[in-house]
C-alpha positions in Angstrom: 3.4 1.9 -22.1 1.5 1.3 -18.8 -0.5 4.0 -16.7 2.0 5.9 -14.3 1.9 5.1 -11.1 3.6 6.6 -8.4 3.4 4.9 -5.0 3.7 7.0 -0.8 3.1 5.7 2.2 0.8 7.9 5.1 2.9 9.9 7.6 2.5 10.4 10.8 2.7 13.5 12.3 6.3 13.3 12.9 7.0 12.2 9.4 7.3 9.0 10.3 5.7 5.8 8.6 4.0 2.7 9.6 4.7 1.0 6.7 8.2 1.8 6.4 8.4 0.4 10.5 6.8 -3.1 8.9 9.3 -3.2 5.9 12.7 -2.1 9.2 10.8 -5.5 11.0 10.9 -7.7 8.0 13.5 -10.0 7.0 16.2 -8.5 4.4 14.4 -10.8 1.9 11.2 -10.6 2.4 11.1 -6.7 2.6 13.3 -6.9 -1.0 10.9 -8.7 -2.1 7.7 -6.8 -1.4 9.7 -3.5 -2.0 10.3 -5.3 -5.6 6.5 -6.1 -6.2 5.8 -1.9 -5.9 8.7 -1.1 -8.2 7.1 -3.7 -10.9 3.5 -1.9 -10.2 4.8 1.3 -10.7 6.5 0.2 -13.7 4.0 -1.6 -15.5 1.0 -0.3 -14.3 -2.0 -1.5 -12.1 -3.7 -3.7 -15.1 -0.5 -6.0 -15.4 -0.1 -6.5 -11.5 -3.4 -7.2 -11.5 -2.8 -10.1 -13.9 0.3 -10.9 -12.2 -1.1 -11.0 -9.0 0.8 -8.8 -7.7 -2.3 -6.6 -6.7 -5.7 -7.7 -5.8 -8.6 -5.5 -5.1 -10.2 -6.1 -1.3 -12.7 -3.0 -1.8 -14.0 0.0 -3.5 -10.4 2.1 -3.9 -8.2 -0.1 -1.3 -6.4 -2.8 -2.8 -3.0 -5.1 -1.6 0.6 -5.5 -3.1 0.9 -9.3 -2.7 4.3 -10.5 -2.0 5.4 -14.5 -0.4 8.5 -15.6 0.0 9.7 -19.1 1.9 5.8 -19.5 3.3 5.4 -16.0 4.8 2.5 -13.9 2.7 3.2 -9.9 3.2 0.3 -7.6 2.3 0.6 -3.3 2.1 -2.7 -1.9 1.6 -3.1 1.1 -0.6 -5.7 2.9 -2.4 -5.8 5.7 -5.0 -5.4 9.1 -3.7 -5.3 11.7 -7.4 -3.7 11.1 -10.5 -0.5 9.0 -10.5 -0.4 8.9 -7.2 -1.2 5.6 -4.9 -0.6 5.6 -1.2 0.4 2.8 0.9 -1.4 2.7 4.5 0.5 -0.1 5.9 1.7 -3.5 6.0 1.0 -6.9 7.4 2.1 -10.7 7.4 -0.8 -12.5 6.3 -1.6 -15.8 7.9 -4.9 -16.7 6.9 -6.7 -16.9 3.3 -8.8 -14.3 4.0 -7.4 -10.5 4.7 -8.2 -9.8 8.2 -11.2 -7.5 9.1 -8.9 -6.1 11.5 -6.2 -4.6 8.7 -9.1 -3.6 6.5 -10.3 -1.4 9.2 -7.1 0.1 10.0 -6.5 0.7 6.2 -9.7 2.3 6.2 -8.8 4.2 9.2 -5.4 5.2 7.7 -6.9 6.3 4.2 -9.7 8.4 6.3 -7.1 10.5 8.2 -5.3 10.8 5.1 -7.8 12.3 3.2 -8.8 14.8 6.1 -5.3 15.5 6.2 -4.5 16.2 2.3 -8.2 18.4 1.9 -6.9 20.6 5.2 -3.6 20.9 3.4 -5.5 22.3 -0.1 -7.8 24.8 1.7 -4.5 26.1 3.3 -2.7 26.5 -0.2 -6.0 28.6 -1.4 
């Protein structure tokens, strides 16, 4: 049986998503395909999509969901929030080899707020 994982995306304040705006601007395939990539993480756990390569790790706790399809590469960066639980910052078309430093900064960006966000919602709880 493979480690649970559960996979969100951040919010914006409105409730809206960035990444579920990339995966509305992506072709009917494409998005099929990347949405089919987290389903197969969550089912099987992050040690077989690593091995699939469906997952590679860029740094310390923020990793991309690989999917290609016809020549066009799309990435959504995530890293590990608590638990099950993995959450999705965004999502890009990847045209070089390399992940751009650009979308590594806005993933870290993304993941800071986050956090912020999630610790100001605990201290309200207590």
């Amino acid at each position: 049986m493979a480690a649970e994982i559960e996979f969100d995306w951040v919010r914006r304040n409105d409730g809206s998503s960035e990444f579920e705006d990339f995966l509305a601007g992506l072709p009917a395939k494409d998005a099929a395909k990347l949405l089919a990539v987290i389903q197969n993480t969550e089912a099987y756990g992050l040690a077989t999509a690593l091995t699939m390569q469906w997952v590679k790790k860029l740094e310390d706790n923020l990793w991309e969901l690989r999917s290609a399809r016809a020549g066009n590469a799309q990435r959504a960066v995530f890293f590990h929030a608590v638990g099950p639980d993995y959450v999705i910052t965004h999502g890009f078309t990847k045209k070089t080899q390399r992940t751009p430093r650009a979308e590594l900064e806005h993933a870290r960006s993304l993941r800071a707020r986050y956090l912020v966000d999630r610790k100001d919602d605990d201290e309200q709880d207590h």
